[in-house]
PAMAR-527780 format. One line per 5 residues: number of its first residue (from 0); their letters; for each residue x, y, z of C-alpha. Coordinates in steps of 0.1 Angstrom, whole numbers. Layout:
! residues N
NUM	A	X/Y/Z ~ ... $
This chain:
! residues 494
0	XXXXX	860/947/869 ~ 880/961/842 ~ 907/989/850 ~ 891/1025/839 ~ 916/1047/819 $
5	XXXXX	930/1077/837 ~ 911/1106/841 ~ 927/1138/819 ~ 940/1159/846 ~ 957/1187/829 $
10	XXXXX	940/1217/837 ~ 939/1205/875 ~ 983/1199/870 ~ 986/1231/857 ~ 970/1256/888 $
15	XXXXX	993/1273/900 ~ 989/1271/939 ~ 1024/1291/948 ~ 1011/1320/935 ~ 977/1326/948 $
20	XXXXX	981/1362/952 ~ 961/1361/985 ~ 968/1349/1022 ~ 947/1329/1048 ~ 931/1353/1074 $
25	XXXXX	949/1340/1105 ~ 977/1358/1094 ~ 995/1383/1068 ~ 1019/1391/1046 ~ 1035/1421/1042 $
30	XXXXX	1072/1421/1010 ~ 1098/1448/1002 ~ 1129/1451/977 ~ 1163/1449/989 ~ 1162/1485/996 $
35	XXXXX	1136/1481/1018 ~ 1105/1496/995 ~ 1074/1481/1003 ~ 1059/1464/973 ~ 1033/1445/984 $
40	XXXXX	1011/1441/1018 ~ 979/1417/1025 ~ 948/1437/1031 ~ 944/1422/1062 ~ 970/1437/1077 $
45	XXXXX	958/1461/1097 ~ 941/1433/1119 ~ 974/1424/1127 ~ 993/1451/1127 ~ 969/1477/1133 $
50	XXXXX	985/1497/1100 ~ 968/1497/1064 ~ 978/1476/1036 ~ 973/1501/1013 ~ 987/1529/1033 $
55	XXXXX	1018/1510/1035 ~ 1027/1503/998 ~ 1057/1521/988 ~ 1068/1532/1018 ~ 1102/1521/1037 $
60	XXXXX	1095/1487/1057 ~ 1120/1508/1088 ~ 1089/1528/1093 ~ 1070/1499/1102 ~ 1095/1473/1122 $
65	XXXXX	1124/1488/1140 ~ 1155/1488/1122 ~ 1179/1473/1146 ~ 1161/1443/1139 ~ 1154/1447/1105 $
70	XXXXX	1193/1443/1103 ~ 1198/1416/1124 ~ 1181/1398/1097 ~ 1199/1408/1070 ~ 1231/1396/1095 $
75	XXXXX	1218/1369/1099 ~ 1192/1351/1076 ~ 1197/1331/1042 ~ 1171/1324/1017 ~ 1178/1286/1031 $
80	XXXXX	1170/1295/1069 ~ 1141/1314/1066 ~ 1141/1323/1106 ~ 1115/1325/1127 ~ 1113/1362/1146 $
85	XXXXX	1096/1387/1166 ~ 1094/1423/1155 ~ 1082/1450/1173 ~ 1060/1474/1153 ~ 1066/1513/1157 $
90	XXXXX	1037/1517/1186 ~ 1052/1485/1203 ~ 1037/1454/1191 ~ 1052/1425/1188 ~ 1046/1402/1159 $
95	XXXXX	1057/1372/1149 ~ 1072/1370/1119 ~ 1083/1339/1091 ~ 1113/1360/1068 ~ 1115/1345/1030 $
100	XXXXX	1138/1360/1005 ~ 1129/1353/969 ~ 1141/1363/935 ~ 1147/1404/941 ~ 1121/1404/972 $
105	XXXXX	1116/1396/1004 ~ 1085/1394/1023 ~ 1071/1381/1060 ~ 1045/1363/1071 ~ 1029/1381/1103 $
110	XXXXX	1006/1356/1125 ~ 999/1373/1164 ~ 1016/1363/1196 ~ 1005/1333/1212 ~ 997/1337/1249 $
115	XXXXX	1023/1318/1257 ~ 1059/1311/1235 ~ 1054/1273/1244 ~ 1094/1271/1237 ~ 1100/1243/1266 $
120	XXXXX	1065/1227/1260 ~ 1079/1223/1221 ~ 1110/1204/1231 ~ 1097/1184/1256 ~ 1073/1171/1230 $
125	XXXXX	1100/1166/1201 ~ 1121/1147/1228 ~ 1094/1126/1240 ~ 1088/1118/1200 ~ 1121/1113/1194 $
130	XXXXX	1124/1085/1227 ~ 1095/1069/1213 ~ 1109/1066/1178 ~ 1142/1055/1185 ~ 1120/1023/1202 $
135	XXXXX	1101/1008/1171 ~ 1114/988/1144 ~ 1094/984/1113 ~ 1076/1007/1089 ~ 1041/1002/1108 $
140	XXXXX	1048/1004/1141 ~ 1066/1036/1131 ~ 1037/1048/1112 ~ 1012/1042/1140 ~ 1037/1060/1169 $
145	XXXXX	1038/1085/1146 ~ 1001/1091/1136 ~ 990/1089/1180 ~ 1020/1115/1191 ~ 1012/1143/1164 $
150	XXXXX	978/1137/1172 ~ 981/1137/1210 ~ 1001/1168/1200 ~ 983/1187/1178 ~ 947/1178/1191 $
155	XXXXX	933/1175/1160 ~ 903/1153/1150 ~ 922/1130/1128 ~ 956/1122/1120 ~ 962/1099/1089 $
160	XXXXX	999/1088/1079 ~ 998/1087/1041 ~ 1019/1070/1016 ~ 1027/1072/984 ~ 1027/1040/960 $
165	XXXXX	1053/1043/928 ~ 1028/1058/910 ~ 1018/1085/932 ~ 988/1071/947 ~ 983/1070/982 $
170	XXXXX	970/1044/1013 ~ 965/1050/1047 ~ 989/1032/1062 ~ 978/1039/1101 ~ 956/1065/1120 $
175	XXXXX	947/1080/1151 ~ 907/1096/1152 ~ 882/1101/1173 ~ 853/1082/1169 ~ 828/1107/1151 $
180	XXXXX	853/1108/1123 ~ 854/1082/1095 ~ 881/1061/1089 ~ 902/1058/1061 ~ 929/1035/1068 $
185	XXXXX	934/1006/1042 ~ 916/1029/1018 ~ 935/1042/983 ~ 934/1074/972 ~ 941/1080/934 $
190	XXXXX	971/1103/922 ~ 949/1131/908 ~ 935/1137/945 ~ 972/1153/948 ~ 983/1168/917 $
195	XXXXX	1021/1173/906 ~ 1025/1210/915 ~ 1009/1201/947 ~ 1035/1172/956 ~ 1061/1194/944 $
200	XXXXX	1053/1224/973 ~ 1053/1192/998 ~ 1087/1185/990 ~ 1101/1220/992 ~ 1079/1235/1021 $
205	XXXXX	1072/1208/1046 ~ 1045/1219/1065 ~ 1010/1230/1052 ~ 980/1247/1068 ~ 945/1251/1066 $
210	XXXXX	930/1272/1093 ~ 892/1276/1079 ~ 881/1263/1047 ~ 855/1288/1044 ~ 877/1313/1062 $
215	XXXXX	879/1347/1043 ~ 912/1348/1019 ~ 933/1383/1022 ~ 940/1395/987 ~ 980/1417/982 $
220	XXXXX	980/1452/975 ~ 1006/1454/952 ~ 1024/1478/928 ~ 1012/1485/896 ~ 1027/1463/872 $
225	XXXXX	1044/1437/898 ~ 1048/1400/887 ~ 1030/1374/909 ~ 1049/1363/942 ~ 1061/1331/947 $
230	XXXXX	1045/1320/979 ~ 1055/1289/982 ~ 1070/1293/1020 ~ 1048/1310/1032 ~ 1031/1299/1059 $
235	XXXXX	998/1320/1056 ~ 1000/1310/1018 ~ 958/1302/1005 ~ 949/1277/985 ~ 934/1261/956 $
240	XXXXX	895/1263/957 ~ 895/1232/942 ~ 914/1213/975 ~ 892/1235/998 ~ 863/1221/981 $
245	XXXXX	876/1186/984 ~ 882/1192/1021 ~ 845/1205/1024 ~ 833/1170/1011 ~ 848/1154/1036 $
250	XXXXX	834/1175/1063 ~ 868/1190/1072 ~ 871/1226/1082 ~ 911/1227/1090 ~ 940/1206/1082 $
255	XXXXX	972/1204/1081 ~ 1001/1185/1065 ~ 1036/1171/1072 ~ 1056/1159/1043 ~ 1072/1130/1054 $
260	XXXXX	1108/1117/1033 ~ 1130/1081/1031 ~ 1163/1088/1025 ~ 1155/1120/1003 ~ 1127/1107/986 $
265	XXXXX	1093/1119/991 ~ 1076/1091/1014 ~ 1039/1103/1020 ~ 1024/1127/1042 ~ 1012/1133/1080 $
270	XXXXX	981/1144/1073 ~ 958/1161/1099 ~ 920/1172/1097 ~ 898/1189/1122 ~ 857/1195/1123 $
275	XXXXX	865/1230/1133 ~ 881/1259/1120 ~ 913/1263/1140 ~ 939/1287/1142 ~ 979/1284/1140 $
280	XXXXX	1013/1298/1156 ~ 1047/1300/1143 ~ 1058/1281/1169 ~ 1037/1253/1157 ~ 1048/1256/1126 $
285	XXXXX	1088/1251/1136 ~ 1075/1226/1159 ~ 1061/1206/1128 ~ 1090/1216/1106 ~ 1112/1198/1135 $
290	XXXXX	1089/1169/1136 ~ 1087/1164/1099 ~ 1130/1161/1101 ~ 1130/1142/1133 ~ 1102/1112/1111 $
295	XXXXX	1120/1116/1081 ~ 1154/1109/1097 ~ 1137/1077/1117 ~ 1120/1066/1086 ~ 1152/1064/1067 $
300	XXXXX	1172/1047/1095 ~ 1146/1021/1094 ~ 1149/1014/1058 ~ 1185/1017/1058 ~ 1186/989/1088 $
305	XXXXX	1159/968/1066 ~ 1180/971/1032 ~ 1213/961/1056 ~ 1198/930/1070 ~ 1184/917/1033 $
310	XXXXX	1217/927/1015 ~ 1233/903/1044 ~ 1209/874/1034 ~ 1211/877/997 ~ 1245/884/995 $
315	XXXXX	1251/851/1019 ~ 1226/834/990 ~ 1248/839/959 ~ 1280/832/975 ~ 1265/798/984 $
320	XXXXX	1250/796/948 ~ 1286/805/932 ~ 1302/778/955 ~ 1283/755/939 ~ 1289/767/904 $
325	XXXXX	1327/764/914 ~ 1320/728/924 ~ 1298/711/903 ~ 1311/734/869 ~ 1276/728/857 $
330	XXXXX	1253/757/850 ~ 1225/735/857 ~ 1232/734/898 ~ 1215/767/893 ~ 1183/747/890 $
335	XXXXX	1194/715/912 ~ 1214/725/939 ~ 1205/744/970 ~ 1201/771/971 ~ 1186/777/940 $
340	XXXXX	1175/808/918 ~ 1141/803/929 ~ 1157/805/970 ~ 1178/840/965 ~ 1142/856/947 $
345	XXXXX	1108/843/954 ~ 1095/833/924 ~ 1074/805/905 ~ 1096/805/874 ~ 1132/802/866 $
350	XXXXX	1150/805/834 ~ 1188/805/823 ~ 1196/812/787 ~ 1227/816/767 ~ 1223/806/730 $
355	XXXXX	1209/778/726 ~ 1212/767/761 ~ 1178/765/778 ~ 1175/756/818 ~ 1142/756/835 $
360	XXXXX	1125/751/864 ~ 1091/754/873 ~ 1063/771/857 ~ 1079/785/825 ~ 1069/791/790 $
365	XXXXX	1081/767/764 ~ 1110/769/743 ~ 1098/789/716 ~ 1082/814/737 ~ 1114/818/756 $
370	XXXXX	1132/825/728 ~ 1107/850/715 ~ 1106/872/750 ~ 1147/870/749 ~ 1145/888/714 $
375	XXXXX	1121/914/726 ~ 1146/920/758 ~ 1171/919/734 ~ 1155/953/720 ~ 1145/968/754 $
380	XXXXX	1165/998/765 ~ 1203/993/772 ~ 1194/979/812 ~ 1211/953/833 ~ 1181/942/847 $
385	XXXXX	1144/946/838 ~ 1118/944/862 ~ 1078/945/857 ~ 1049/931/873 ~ 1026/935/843 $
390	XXXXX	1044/914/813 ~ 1010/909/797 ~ 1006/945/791 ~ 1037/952/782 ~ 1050/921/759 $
395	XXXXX	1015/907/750 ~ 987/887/766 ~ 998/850/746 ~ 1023/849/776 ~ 997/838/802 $
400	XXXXX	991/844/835 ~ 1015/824/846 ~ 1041/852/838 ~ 1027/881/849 ~ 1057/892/868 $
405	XXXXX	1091/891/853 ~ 1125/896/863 ~ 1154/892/837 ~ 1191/900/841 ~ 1209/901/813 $
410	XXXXX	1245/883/820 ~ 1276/906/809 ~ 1297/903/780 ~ 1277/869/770 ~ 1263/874/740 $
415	XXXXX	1226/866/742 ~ 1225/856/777 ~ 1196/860/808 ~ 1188/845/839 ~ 1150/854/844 $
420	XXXXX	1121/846/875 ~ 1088/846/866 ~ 1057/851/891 ~ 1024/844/884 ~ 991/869/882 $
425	XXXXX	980/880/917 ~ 946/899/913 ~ 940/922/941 ~ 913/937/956 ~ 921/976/957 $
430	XXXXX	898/998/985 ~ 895/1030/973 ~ 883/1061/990 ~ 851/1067/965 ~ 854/1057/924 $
435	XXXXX	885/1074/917 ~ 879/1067/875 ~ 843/1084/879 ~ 844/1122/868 ~ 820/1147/877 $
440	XXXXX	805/1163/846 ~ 789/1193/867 ~ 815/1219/879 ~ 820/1252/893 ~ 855/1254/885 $
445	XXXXX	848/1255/844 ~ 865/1228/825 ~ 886/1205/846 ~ 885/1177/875 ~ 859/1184/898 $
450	XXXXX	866/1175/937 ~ 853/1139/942 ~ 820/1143/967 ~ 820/1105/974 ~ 844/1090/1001 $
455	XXXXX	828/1056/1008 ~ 845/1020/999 ~ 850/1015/965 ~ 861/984/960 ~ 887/974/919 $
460	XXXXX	899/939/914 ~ 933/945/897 ~ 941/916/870 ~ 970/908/850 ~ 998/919/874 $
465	XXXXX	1020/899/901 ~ 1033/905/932 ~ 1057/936/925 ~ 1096/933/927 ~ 1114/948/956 $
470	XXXXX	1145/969/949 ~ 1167/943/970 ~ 1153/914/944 ~ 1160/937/913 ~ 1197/947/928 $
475	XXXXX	1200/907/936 ~ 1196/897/902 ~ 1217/918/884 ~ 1245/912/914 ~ 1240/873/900 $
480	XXXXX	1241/881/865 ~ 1277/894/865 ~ 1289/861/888 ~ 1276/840/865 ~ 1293/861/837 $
485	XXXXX	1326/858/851 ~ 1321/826/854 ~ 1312/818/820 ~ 1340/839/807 ~ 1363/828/827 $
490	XXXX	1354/790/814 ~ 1360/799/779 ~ 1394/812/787 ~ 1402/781/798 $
């Protein structure tokens, strides 16, 4: 099956979800200037706070909370912190309370008391995580612990741990469900199902609710004339229509998700679904704020560890492959001797070049097609090393199949000079959630990407690529490159 070309997502890119203007009904959101002027308030809020929205707009915010602790947070809070309070309304309520500062306003998210605070319950459950963590060793066991504790945890119907491919698509890499729900893991979901401005309010606010998705949205009051607020901290934020329809196709009422990071980068997501609406405390949410940084710190420790242990072997590798170079002063024990180039990076090709100089070994094109790719690396950007599992593509299909994969550092201060690997094609049989290439022509939501409606296996054979290079392979080769051009300059000098 021949690859589709991608869908035109740009009017689904361009929503913007952090400012929706309107808040999910489990809570509220009530903003002020600096000076305290209430400028906005969810219409909602009188279910929490027993006062009306549009009653409210204009007035001081000290008429509302008590002041003493209206200052405590000006004492004490940064934009960076946003803390987690209680404030007691002027007939005695308490409220809970999520403080954000932004631009010249600041505004609060108001969800009720819980019952119960559930303090001690939430750090016996992040130190019970944390034990468990600290005892697995790879990227799936970690990615299974992780899915059965936040769903042991959160009770909801299905936890999925989601991660990201380098183009932004996504697999399920374990899960924890109960049986009545579908599984998803080993399925692929396409890059469009989570658009740019959408991974870009995972990375800055970790944790993301849903309570209902046909739960009634809260629109702001505001003052005349007010730009839109930037919601997006908030944790009673709405939104899209769009991803509440897509949730609806999957016969999801609530959800929830926890971005998950690897050394800084985003990694995926925990991601959460229930069959019934739910409802959601602050204390949950700094729970899952301290969850998301307890994975994300486990997660990078693990790669870190990984990363250690391969740098060890390769770097072991080229010192034994220079030793020889020293020995034998013959280029060619790159090819003969062990280990060879083929033994520091798997591969099915090997090719040095300087000049006129050709080695090879293995499976590699002939002489003039050699020579040919070297000039067109010769124009590539100004790169030690280039690295691309899809050479046909790129360079042009005459290179065969046989060099679908290619690796090529080019050796310093040599004029002319590469050391290059070569893999093979290695078609692949991608499961996707539904046909991620088939549009829906039919939409509600006017001219743009309509919410895929199918979820069942869809299976794509991938040609023309190989088995993708790993950053240790890529940081390998170049780490050879400038050996072997000290080496080479250092025989000329003599």
């Amino acid at each position: 099956m021949t690859r589709k070309p991608d869908l035109d997502v740009t009017n689904c890119d361009q929503e913007q979800i952090h400012i929706p203007g309107t808040v999910q009904n489990f809570g509220a959101l009530i903003a002020c200037r600096k000076d305290g002027t209430v400028t906005r308030a969810s219409s909602n809020l009188q279910d929490i706070c027993e006062l009306s929205g549009d009653d409210l707009v204009g007035k001081t915010i000290d008429n509302i909370f008590k002041e003493e602790e209206l200052k405590e947070i000006d004492r004490t809070a940064s934009e960076l912190q946003r803390p987690n309070v209680k404030l007691t309304l002027s007939n005695g309520k308490v409220v809970n309370a999520l403080w954000h500062n932004v631009s010249d306003e600041q505004y609060f998210d108001l969800v009720p008391m819980p019952s119960q605070t559930g303090e001690l319950e939430i750090s016996a459950a992040l130190a019970k995580v944390g034990m468990k963590l600290s005892s697995v060793s790879t990227e799936t066991a970690f990615a299974q612990l992780v899915a059965d504790q936040v769903r042991e945890i959160s009770k909801f119907d299905r936890v999925k741990i989601y991660k990201f491919d380098r183009d932004w698509n996504g697999e399920v890499i374990a899960e924890s469900r109960k049986e009545s729900m579908p599984s998803y893991k080993g399925l692929h979901f396409p890059h469009t199902d989570i658009p740019k401005q959408a991974r870009e309010l995972y990375i800055r606010n970790r944790v993301r609710v849903i309570a209902d998705v046909d739960g009634k949205q809260a629109q702001l009051v505001e003052e005349p004339g007010l730009a839109p607020i930037d919601l997006s901290f908030s944790f009673v934020r709405s939104v899209s229509p769009i991803h509440l329809q897509y949730l609806r196709n999957m016969d999801v009422r609530a959800s929830m998700s926890i971005s998950l990071f690897e050394k800084g980068k985003f990694w995926g997501l925990i991601a959460c679904h229930h069959q019934s609406p739910r409802t959601f405390s602050l204390a949950e949410h700094s729970l899952y704020q301290s969850l998301s940084q307890l994975c994300s710190n486990r997660l990078s420790d693990l790669s870190k560890l990984a990363e250690s242990e391969i740098k060890l072997r390769y770097l072991s590798t080229i010192q034994e492959i220079a030793a020889n170079l020293l020995v034998s002063h013959e280029l060619k024990s790159l090819m003969t001797s062990h280990p060879s180039l083929d033994e520091l990076i798997q591969s099915t090709g090997n090719v040095f070049i300087s000049g006129d100089v050709v080695l090879r070994k293995n499976s590699t094109p002939d002489n003039p097609t050699l020579q040919s790719l070297i000039n067109w690396l010769e124009c590539c950007p100004d790169d030690e090393v280039f690295a691309c599992d899809d050479l046909p593509a790129r360079y042009g299909h005459d290179i065969g199949a046989y060099a679908c994969g290619l690796l090529a550092a080019k050796i310093p201060d040599v004029s002319r000079s590469w050391v290059l690997w070569l893999r093979p094609e290695k078609s692949k049989a991608v499961n996707w959630a539904g046909d991620p290439f088939k549009p829906t022509n039919a939409s509600p939501f006017g001219d743009r990407l309509y919410p895929r409606t199918s979820f069942e296996l869809w299976k794509e054979t991938v040609k023309g690529i190989s088995i993708p290079w790993q950053p240790w392979e890529i940081e390998a080769a170049g780490f050879l490159a400038k050996i072997l051009g000290k080496s080479m300059t250092n025989k000329t000098a003599e």
